[in-house]
LUMLUM-464918 format. One record per residue (C-alpha): residue in three letters; x, y, z. Coordinates in Angstrom, 3 decimals, decimal comma, always signed. Example, Ala and Ser with C-alpha at 12.3 -4.5 7.8 and 13.67 -1.06 7.14 Angstrom:
<atoms>
atom timar=ALA	xx=+12,300	yy=-4,500	zz=+7,800
atom timar=SER	xx=+13,670	yy=-1,060	zz=+7,140
</atoms>
This chain:
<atoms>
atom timar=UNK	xx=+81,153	yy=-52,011	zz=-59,338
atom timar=UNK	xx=+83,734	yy=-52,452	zz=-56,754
atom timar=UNK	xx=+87,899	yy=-52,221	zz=-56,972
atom timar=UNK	xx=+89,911	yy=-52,341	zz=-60,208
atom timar=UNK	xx=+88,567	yy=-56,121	zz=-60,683
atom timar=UNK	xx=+85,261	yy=-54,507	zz=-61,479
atom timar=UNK	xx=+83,151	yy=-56,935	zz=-59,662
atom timar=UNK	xx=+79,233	yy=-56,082	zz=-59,732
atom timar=UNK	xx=+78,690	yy=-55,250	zz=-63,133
atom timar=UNK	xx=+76,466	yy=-58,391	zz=-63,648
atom timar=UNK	xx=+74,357	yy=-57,166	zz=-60,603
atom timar=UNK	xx=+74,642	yy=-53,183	zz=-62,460
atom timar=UNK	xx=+73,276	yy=-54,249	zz=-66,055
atom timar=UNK	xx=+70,019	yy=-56,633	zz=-64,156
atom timar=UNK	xx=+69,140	yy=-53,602	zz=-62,115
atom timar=UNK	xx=+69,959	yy=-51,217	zz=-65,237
atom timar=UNK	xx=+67,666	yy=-53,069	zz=-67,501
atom timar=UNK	xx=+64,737	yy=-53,293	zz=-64,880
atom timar=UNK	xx=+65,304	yy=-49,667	zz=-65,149
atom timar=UNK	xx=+64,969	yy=-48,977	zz=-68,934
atom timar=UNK	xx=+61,094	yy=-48,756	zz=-69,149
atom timar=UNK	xx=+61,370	yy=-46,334	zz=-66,575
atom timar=UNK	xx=+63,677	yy=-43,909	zz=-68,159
atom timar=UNK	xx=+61,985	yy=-44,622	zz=-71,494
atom timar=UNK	xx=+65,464	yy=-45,418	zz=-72,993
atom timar=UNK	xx=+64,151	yy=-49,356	zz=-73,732
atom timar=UNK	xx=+64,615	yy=-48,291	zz=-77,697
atom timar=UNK	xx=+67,606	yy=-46,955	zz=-77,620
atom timar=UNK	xx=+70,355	yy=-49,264	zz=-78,734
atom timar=UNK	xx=+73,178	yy=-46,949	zz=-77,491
atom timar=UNK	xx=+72,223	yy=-47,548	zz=-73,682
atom timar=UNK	xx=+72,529	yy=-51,694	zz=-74,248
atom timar=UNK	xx=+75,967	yy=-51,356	zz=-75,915
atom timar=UNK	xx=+77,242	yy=-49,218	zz=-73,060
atom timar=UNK	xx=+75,788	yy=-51,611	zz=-70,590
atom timar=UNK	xx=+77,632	yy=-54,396	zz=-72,618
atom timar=UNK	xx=+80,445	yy=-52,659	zz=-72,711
atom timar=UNK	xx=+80,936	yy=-52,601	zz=-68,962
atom timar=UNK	xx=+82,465	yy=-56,440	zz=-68,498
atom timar=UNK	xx=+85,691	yy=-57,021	zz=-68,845
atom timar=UNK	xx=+87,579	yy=-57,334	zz=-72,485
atom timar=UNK	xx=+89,467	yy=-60,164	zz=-72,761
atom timar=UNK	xx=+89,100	yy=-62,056	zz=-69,487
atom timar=UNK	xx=+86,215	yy=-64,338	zz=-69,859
atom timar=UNK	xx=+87,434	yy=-65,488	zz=-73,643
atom timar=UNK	xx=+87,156	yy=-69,491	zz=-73,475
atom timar=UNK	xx=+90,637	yy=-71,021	zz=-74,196
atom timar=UNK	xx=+89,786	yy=-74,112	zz=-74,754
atom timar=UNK	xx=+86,571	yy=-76,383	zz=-76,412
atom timar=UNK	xx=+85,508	yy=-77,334	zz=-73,143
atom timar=UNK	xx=+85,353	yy=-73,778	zz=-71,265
atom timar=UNK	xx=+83,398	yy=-72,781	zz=-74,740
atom timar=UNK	xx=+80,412	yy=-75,675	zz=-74,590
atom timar=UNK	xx=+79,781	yy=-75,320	zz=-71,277
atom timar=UNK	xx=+79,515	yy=-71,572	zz=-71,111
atom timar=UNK	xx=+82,778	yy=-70,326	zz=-69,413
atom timar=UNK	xx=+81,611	yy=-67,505	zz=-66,793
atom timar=UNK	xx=+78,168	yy=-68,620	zz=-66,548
atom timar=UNK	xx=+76,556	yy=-65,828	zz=-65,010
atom timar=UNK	xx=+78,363	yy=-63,415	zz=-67,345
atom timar=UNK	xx=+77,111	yy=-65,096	zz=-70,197
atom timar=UNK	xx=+73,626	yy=-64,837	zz=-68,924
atom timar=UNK	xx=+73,709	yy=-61,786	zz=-68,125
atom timar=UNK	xx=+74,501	yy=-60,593	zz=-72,072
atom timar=UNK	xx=+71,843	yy=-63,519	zz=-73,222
atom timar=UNK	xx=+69,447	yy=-61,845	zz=-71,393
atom timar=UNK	xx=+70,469	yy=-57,965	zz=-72,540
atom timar=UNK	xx=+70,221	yy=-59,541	zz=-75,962
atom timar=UNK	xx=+66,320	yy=-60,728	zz=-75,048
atom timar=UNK	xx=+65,642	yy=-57,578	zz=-73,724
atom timar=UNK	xx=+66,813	yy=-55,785	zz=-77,185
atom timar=UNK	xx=+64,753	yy=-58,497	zz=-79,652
atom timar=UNK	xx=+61,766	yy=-58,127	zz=-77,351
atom timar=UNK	xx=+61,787	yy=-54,230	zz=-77,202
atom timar=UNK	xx=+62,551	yy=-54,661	zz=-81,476
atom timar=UNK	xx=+65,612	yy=-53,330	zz=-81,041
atom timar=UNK	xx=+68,106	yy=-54,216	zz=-83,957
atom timar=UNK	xx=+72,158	yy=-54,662	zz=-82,759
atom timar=UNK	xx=+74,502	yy=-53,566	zz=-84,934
atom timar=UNK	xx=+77,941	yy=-54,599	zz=-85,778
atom timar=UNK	xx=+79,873	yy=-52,999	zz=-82,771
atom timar=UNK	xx=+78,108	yy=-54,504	zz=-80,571
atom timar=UNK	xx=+79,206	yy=-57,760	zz=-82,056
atom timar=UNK	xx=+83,002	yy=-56,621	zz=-81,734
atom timar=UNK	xx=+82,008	yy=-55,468	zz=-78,330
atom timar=UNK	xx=+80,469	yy=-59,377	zz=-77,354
atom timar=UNK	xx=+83,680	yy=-61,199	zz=-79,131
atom timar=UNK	xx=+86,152	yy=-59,162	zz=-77,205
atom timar=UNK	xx=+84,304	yy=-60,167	zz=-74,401
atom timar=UNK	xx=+83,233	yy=-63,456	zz=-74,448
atom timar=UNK	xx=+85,090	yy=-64,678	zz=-78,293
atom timar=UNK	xx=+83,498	yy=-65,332	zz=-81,749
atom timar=UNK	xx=+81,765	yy=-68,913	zz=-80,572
atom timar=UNK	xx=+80,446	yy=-67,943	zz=-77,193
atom timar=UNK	xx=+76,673	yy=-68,470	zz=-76,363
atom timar=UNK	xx=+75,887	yy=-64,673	zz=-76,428
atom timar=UNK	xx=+77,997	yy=-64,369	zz=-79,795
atom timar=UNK	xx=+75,161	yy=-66,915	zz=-81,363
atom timar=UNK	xx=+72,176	yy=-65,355	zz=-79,972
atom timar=UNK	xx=+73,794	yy=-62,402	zz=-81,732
atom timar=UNK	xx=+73,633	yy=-63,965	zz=-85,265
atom timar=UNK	xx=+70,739	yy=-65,352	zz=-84,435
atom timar=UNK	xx=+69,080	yy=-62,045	zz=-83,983
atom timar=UNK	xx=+70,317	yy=-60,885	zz=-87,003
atom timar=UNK	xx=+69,288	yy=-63,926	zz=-89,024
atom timar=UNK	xx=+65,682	yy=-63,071	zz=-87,930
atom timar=UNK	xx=+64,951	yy=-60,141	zz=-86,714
atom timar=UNK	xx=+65,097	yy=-58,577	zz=-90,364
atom timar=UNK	xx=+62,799	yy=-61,371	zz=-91,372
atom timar=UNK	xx=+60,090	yy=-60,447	zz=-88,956
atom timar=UNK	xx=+60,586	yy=-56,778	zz=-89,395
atom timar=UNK	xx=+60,873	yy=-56,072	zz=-93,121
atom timar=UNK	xx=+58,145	yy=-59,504	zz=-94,459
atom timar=UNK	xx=+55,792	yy=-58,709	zz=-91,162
atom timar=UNK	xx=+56,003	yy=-62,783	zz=-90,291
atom timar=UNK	xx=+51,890	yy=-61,966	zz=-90,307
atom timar=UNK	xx=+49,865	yy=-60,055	zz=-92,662
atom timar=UNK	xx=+47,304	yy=-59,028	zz=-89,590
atom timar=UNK	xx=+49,806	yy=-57,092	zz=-87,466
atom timar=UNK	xx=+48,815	yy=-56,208	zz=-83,951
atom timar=UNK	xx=+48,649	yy=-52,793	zz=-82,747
atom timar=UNK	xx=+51,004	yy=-51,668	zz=-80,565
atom timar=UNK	xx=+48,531	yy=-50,844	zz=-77,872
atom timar=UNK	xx=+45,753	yy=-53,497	zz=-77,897
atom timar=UNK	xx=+42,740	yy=-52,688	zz=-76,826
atom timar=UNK	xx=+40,852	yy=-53,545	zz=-73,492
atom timar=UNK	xx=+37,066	yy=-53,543	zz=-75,116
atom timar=UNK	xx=+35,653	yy=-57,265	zz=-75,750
atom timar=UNK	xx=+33,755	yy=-56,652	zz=-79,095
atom timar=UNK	xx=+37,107	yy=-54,966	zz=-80,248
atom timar=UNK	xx=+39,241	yy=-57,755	zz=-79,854
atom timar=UNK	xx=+36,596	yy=-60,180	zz=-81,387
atom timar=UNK	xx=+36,186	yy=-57,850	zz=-84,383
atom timar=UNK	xx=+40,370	yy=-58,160	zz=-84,638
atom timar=UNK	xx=+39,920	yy=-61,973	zz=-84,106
atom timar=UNK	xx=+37,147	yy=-62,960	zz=-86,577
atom timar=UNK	xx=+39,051	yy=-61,008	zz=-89,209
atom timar=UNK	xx=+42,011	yy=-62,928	zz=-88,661
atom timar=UNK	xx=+40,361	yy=-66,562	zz=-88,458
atom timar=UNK	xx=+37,846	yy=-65,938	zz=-91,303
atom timar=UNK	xx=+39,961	yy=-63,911	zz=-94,242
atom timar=UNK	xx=+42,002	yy=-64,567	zz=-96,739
atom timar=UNK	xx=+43,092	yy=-61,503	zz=-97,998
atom timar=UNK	xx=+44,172	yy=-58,652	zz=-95,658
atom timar=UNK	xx=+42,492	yy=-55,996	zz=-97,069
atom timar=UNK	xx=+39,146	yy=-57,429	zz=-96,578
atom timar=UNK	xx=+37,103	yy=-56,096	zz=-94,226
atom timar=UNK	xx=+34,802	yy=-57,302	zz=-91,307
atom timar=UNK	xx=+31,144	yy=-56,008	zz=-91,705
atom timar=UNK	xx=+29,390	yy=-55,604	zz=-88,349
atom timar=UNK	xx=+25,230	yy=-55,663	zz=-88,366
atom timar=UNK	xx=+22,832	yy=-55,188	zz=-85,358
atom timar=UNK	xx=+20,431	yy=-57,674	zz=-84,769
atom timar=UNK	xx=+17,802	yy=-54,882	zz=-85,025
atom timar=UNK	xx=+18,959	yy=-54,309	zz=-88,837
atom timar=UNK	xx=+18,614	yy=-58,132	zz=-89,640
atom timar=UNK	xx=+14,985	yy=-59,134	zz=-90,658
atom timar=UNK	xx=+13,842	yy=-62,409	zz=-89,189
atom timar=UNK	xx=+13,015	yy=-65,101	zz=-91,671
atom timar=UNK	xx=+11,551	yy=-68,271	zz=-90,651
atom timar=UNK	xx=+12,575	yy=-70,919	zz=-92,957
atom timar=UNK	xx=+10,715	yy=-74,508	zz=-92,148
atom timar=UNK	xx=+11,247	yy=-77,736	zz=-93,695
atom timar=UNK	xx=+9,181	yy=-81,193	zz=-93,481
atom timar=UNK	xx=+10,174	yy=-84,347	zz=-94,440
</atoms>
């Protein structure tokens, strides 16, 4: 960030949020609203319907879209100053100010109803028969609780069934 224009910041929060994992700060909604909160107030507010369709300060607006992806896809929930912090930034119908209510629409959704019974765990496993086990309970029951019985081949006795005609 250069001068009392601050210029960079854009360039900052992309090489900040390549960062995050690193640090192990990618949970922590404290570090996005501070790295929001480094554009400018005020300057990039659309004056007119034209400047607010077609995304006045482009690149700007991005940027925040993208901070906002990188909060929903790390299940982090935004609050409500970091909506005050996007409308004094960009105003109440910028494109950043909708992915905002649109992440509070439905990230509650998905995080209080679990959109699927069969959640994931967080760290999926590498083995084959693992992962088949977690598919064929997913494709062949109803209810969750139900449980997958595995048998060996060498358990099963062989019957011969024959028909004629």
């Amino acid at each position: 960030m250069k001068g009392p224009q601050l210029r960079g910041h854009v360039e900052f929060i992309y090489s900040a949020l390549k960062l995050l994992e690193e640090y192990g700060v990618q949970k922590d909604l404290e570090v996005y609203k501070r790295l929001l909160d480094l554009m400018p107030k005020a300057k990039m507010i659309p004056t007119n319907v034209f400047q607010q369709e077609f995304m006045h300060y482009p690149k700007q607006q991005q940027c925040a879209i993208d901070t906002l992806d990188m909060m929903e896809i790390n299940g982090v929930m935004p609050d409500t100053e970091m909506e005050q912090i996007l409308r004094n930034t960009f105003g109440k119908l910028s494109h950043p100010v909708r992915k905002y209510g649109r992440m509070m629409y439905w990230m509650p959704k998905f995080k209080v109803r679990k959109a699927s019974p069969w959640t994931l765990p967080h760290i999926v496993p590498n083995d084959a028969f693992e992962l088949a086990k977690m598919a064929v309970a997913r494709m062949c029951t109803v209810d969750p609780t139900s449980s997958v019985i595995i048998y060996q081949t060498s358990e099963v006795r062989m019957r011969w069934r024959t028909r004629g005609l």
